[in-house]
NUKE-626520 format. One record per residue (C-alpha): residue number from 1; x, y, z. Coordinates in steps of 0.02 Angstrom, whole numbers, plus 50000, padded with zeros to 5 digits. Layout:
N
+-----+-------+-------+-------+
: num :    c1 :    c2 :    c3 :
+-----+-------+-------+-------+
: NUM :     X :     Y :     Z :
...
+-----+-------+-------+-------+
This chain:
385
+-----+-------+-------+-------+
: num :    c1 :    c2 :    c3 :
+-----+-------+-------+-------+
:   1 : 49707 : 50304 : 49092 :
:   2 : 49846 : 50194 : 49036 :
:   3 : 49956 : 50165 : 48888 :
:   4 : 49905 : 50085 : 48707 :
:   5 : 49779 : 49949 : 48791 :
:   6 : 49781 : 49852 : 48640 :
:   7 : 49975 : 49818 : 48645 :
:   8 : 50011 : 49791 : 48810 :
:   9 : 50197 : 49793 : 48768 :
:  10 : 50320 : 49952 : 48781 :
:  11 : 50508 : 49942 : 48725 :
:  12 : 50572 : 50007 : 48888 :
:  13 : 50491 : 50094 : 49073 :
:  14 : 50546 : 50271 : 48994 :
:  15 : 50616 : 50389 : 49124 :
:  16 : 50539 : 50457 : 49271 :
:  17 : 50519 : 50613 : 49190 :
:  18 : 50425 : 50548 : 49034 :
:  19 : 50331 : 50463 : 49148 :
:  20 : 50269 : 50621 : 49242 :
:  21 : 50219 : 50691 : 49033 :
:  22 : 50119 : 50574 : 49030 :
:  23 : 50019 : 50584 : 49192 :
:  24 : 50009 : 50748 : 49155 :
:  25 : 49944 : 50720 : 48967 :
:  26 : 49807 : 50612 : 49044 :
:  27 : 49738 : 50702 : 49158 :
:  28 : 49756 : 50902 : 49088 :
:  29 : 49832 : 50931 : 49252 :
:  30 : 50001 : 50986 : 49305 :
:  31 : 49996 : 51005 : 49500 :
:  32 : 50055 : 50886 : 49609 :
:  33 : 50034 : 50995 : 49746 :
:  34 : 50219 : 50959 : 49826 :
:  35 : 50355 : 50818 : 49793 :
:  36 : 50331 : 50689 : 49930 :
:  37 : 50284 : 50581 : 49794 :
:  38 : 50452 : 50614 : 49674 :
:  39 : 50592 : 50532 : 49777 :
:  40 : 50529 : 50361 : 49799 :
:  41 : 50450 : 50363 : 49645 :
:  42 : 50594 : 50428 : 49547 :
:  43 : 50706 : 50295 : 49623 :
:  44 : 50583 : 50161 : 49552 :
:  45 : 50567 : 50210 : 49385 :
:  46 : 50758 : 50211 : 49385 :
:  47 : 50761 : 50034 : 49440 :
:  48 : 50638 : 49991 : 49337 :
:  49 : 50722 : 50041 : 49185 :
:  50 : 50870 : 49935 : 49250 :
:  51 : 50951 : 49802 : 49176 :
:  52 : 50939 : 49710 : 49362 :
:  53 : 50742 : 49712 : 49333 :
:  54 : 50761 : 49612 : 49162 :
:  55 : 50590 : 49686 : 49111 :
:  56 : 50511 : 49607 : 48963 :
:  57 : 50414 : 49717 : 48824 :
:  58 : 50260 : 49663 : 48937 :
:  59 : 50332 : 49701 : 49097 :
:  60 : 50393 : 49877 : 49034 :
:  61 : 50202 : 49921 : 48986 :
:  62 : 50150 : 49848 : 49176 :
:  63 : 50250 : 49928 : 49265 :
:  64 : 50268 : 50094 : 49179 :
:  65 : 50077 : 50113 : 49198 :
:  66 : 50104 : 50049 : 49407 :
:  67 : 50223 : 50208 : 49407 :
:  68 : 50110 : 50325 : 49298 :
:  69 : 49916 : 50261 : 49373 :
:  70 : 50030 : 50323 : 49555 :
:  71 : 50041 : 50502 : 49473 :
:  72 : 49886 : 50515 : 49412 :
:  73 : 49829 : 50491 : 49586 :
:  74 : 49938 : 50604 : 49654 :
:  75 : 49863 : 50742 : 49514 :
:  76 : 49689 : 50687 : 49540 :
:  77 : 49678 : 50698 : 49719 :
:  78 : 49777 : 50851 : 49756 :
:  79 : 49610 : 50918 : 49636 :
:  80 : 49501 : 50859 : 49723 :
:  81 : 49592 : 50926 : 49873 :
:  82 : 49567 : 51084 : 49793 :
:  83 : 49375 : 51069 : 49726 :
:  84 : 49304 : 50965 : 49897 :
:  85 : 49407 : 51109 : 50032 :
:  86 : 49272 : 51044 : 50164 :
:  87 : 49383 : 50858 : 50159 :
:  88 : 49479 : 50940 : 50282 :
:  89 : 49322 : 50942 : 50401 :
:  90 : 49262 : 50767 : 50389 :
:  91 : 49297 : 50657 : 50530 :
:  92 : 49384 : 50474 : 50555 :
:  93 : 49350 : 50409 : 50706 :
:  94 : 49406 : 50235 : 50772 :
:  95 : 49458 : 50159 : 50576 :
:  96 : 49487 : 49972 : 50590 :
:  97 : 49624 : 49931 : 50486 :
:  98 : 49654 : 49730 : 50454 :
:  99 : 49832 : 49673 : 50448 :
: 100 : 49934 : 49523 : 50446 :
: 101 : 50050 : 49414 : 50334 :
: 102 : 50004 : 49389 : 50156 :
: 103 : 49871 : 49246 : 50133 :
: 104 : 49834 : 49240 : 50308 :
: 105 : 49623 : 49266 : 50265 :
: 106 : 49638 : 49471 : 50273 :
: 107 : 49553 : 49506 : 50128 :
: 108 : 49395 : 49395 : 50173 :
: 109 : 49400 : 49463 : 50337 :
: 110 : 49401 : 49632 : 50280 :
: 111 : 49257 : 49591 : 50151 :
: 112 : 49160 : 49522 : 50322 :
: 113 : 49193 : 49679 : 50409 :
: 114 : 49153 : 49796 : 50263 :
: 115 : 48975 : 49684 : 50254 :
: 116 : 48909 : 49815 : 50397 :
: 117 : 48804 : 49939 : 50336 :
: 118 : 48894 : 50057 : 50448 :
: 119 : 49060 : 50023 : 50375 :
: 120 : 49134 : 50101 : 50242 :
: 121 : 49283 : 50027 : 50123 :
: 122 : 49381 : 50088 : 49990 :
: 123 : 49308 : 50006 : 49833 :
: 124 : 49457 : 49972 : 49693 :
: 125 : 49418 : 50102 : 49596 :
: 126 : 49430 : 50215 : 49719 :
: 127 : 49592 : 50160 : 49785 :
: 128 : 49667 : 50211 : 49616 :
: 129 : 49559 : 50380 : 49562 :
: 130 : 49512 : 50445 : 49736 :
: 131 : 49346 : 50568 : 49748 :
: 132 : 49187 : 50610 : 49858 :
: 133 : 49132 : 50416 : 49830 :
: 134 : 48966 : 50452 : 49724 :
: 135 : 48802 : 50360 : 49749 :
: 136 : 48808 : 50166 : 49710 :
: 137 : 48676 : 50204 : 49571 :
: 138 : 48788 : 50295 : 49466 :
: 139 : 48948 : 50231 : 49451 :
: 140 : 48918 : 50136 : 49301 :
: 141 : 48906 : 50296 : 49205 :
: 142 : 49060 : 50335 : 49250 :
: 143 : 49178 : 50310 : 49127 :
: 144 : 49335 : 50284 : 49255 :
: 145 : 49226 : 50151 : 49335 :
: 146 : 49168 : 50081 : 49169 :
: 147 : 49349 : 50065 : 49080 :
: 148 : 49402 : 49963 : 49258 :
: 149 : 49268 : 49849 : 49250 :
: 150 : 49293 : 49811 : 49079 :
: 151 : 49481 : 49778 : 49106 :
: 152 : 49445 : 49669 : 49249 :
: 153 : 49324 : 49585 : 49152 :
: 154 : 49449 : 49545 : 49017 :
: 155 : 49580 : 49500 : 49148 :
: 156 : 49451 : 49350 : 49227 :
: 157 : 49448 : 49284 : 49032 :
: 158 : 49657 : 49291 : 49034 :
: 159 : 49681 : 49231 : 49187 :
: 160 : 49563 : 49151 : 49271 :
: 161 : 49699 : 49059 : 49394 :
: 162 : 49728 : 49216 : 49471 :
: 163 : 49568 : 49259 : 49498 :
: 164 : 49548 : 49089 : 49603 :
: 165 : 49692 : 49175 : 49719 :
: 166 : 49613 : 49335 : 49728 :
: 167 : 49468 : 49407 : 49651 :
: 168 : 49428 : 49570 : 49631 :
: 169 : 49338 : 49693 : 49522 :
: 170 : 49307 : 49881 : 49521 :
: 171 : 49170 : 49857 : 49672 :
: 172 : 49260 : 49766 : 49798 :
: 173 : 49336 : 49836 : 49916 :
: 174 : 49545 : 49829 : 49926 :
: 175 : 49704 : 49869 : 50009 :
: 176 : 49758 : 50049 : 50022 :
: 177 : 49941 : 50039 : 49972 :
: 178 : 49871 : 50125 : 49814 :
: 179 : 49841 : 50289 : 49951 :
: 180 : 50016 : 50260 : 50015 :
: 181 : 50096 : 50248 : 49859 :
: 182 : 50053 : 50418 : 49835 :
: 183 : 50213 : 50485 : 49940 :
: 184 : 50305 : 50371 : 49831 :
: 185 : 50288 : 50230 : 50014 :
: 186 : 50225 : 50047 : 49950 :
: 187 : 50319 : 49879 : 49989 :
: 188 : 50194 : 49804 : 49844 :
: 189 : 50325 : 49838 : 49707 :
: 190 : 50448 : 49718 : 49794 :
: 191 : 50320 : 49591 : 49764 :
: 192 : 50326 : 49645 : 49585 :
: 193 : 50492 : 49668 : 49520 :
: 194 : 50680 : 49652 : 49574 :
: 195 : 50709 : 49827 : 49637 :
: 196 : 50843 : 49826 : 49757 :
: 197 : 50863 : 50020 : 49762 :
: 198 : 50721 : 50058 : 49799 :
: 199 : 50690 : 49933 : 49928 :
: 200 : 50855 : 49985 : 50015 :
: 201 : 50791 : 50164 : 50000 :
: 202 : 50608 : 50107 : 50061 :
: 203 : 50675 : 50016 : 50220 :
: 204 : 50725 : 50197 : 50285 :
: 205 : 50603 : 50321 : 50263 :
: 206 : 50482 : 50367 : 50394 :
: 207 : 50316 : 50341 : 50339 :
: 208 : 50196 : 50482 : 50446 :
: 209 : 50184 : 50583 : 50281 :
: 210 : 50120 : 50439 : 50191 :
: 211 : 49996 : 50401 : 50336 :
: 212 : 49955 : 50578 : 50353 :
: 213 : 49901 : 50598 : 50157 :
: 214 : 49817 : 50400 : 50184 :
: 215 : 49694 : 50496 : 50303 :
: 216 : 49655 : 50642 : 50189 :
: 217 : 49618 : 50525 : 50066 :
: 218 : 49487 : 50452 : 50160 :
: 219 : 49414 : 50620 : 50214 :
: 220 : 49402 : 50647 : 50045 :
: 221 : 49324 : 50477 : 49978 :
: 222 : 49211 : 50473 : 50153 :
: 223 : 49147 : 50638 : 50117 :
: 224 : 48990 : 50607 : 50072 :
: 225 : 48976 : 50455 : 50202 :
: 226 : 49045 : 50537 : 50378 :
: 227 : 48942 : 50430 : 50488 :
: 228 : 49011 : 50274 : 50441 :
: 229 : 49158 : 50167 : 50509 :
: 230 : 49310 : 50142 : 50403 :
: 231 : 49368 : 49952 : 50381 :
: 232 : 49541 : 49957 : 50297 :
: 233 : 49663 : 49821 : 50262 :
: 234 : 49847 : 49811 : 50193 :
: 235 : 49978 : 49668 : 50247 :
: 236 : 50127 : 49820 : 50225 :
: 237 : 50030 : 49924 : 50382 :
: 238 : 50130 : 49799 : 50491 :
: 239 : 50309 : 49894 : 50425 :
: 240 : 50230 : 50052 : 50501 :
: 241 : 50123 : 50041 : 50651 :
: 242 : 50204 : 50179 : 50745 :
: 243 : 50156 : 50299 : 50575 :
: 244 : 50005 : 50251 : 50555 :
: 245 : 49945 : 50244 : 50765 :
: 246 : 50030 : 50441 : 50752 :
: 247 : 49907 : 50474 : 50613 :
: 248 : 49765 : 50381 : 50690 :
: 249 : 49783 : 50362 : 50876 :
: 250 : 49606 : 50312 : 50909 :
: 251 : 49637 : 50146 : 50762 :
: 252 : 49592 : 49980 : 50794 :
: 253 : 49699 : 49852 : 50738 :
: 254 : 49647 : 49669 : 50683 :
: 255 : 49802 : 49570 : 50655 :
: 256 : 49765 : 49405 : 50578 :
: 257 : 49894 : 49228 : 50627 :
: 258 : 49935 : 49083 : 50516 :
: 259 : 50100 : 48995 : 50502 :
: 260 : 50218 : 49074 : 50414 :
: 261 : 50289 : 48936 : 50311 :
: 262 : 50121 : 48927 : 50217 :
: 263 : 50103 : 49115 : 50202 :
: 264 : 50271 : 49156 : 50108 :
: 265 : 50238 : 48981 : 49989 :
: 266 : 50065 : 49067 : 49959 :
: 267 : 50129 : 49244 : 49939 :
: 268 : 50257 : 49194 : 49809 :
: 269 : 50143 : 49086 : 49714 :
: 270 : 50023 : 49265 : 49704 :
: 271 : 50188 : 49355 : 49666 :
: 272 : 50223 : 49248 : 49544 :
: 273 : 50049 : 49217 : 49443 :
: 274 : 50053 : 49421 : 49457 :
: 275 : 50218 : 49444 : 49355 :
: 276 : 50211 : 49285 : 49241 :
: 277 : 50316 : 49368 : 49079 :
: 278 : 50365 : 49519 : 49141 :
: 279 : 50563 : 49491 : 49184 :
: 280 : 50689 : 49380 : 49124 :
: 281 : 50788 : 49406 : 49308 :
: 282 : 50634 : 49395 : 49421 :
: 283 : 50617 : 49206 : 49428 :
: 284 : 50526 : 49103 : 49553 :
: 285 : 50721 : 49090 : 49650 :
: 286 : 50720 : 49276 : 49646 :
: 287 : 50533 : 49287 : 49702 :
: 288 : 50559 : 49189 : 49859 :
: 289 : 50698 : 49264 : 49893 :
: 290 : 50622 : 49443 : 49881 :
: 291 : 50462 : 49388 : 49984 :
: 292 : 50542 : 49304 : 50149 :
: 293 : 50635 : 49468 : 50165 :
: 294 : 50496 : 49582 : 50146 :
: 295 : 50391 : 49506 : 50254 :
: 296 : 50506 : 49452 : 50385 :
: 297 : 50540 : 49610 : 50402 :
: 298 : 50369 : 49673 : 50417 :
: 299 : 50326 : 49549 : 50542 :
: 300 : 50454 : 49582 : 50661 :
: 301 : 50447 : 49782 : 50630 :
: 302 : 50252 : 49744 : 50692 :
: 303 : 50283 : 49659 : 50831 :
: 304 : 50444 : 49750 : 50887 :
: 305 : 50305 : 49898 : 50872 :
: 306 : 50166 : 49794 : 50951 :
: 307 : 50186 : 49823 : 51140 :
: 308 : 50167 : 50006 : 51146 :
: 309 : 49991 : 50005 : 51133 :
: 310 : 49853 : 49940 : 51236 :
: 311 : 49782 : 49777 : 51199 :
: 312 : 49586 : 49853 : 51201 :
: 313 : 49651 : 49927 : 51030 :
: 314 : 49725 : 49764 : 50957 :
: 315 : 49605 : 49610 : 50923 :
: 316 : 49722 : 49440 : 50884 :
: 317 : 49633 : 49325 : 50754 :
: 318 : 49695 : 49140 : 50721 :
: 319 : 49674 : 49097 : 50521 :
: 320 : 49585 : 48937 : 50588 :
: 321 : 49456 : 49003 : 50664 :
: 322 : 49426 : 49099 : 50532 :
: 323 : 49402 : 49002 : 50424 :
: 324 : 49305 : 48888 : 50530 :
: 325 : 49198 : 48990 : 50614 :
: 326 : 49191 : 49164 : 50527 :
: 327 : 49022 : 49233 : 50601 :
: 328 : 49079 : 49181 : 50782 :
: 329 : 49264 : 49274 : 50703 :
: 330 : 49170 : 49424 : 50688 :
: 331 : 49072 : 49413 : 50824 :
: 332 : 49228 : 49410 : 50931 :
: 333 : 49298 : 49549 : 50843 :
: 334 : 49163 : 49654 : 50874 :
: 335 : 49147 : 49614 : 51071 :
: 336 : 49326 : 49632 : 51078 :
: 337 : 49307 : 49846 : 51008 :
: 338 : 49141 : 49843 : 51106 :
: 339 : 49070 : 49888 : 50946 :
: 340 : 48882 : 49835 : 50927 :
: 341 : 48845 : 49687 : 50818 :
: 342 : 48662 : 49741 : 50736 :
: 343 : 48554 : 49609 : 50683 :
: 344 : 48559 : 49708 : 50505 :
: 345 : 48726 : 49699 : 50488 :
: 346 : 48756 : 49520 : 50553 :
: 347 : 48627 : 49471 : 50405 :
: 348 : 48740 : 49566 : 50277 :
: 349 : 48901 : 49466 : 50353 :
: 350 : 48808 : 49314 : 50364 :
: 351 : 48765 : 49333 : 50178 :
: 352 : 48943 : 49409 : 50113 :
: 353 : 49020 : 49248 : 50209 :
: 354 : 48904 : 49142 : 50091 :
: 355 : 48947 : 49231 : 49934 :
: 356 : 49120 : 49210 : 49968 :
: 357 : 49121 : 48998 : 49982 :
: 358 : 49060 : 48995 : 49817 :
: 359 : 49056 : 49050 : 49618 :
: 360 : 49187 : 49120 : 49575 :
: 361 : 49266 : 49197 : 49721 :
: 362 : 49300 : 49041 : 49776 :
: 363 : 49479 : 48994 : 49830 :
: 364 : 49571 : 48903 : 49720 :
: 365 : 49748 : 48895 : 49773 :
: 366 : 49932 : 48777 : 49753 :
: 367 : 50100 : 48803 : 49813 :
: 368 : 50255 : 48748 : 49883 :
: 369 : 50406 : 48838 : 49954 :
: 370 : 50527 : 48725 : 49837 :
: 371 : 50431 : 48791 : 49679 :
: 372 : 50539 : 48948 : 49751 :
: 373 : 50712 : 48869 : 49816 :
: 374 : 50640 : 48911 : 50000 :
: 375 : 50624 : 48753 : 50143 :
: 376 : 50543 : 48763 : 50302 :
: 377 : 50679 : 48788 : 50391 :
: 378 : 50741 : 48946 : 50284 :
: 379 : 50562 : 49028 : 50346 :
: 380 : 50564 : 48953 : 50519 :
: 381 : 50753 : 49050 : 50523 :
: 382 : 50677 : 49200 : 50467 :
: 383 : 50518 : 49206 : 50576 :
: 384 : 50604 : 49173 : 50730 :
: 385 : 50606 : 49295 : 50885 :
+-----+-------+-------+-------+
């Protein structure tokens, strides 16, 4: 469901427009269902195809399929909407959604969390081609599924650095901005690309709609799995806490802590292993420039936002102790949510915790704010309150 796979390179982003042709052409389907998705997305693609971005032949095939794999989902979905009416019915009750800066151990945490047989994620495919998530068994005759894995198979071979910074695959469970995305909402495509429209027009939309569609997403993926928890995570939650606890009063939220001087040299060395050849204007100055904004922002949107809810629905987790003691981490978590800790699933944590020290998934990761024209004292500045 992208673009010639064996080129990889496009002469330009195209226009929105073609862009929306070809969702269409890929799917057979013309219904979007409404046109939350077109502003934000429209304003993108124009960036995109800016000469600002400096976009590469590569980076015009990347990010035209970012902007098209978004429609898709938007078609997709609003089908499934359709063919799966009983979405509607399915509840989401207490969702723990894991938050935090960039780098600051959210993903293994959420991979810990997941680890509960009770808990449900939203495996990567899923994110990006939302359905009624099928039985485990079958997924490898599904084509969608089986085109994923084999481009994330080729991706390990191309870049297996990357893959030291964060794995993933079609299974494993990921962040959600791939739901939000479909109003057109993500902050992920600042981490991408120089697109200062779009981030200006970003920084002042109200984000309830994309929250709103987030949940009947998961009604629709959980359909076939009511009974069990939801265990989200997404670093861009903290730049709209007040949308998303309107959407889901009942959340729980696990915000994870870690300096922030090593988070942004960590989340531009990610941002920048992500992008390597795609822009000629999106250099590593450029990069940390771009990601000290964004997430100084989100942080102190969160915690400007933090105070208006209870701290029985808020558990605080130090990176430290995560890493040094994640069973106990998780342990304290669920205490905290008075949520029962089964022997079961405390085996299945206990066991993801020990796949995730080794093999592969193994963290494998240099930086340094200079790489990026950034000192500590420009992130100090920043981070202050």
């Amino acid at each position: 469901m992208t673009d010639n796979v064996m080129t990889r390179e496009r002469p330009d982003v195209g226009s929105y427009d073609d862009i929306v042709a070809a969702a269409q052409r890929t799917t057979g389907l013309t219904d979007f269902g409404g046109t939350a998705h077109e502003e934000g997305l429209r304003v993108l693609a124009d960036d995109l195809a800016s000469p600002e971005a400096g976009l590469t032949p590569r980076g015009n095939y990347f990010h035209r399929s970012e902007v098209k794999s978004a429609l898709v989902g938007v078609l997709l979905t609003h089908a499934a909407f359709q063919r799966f009416p009983q979405h509607a019915e399915v509840p989401i009750e207490r969702p723990i959604f894991v938050m935090g800066l960039p780098r600051t151990g959210t993903t293994a945490l959420h991979r810990l969390l997941h680890a509960d047989p009770s808990a449900q994620g939203l495996e990567m495919w899923l994110t990006q081609y939302p359905q009624p998530r099928p039985p485990r068994d079958t997924w490898d005759d599904d084509p969608i599924f089986a085109a994923m894995q084999q481009g994330f198979a080729a991706h390990h071979v191309e870049s297996p650095d990357y893959m030291g910074i964060h794995y993933m695959d079609a299974t494993t469970v990921e962040e959600c901005w791939r739901l939000l995305r479909q109003t057109g909402k993500s902050n992920s495509y600042e981490s991408l690309a120089r697109v200062p429209r779009y981030a200006e027009w970003l920084a002042r939309q109200d984000w309830t709609d994309a929250y709103a569609r987030h949940r009947r997403n998961l009604q629709l993926v959980g359909l076939n799995d009511p009974e069990k928890r939801w265990v989200l995570k997404n670093p861009s939650h903290m730049t709209a806490l007040d949308a998303l606890m309107t959407v889901y009063p009942d959340a729980l939220v696990v915000y994870t802590h870690r300096d922030p001087v090593v988070c942004i040299a960590s989340s531009c060395s990610l941002s920048a292993e992500t992008t390597v050849g795609h822009s000629t204007t999106y250099d590593a100055a450029a990069i940390g420039r771009t990601q000290l904004d964004l997430w100084s922002r989100s942080y102190h949107a969160y915690h400007d936002a933090r105070p208006a809810y209870v701290d029985e629905q808020v558990a605080d987790v130090a990176f430290r102790d995560l890493v040094t003691d994640p069973i106990g981490t998780v342990r304290g978590i669920y205490e905290h949510f008075g949520l029962e800790l089964t022997p079961e699933a405390l085996a299945a944590v206990e066991e993801i915790d020990r796949e995730q020290k080794q093999g592969g998934k193994a963290p494998s990761h240099r930086y340094d704010l200079a790489d990026y024209g950034l000192t500590e004292d420009d992130v100090r500045k920043a981070f202050d309150r």
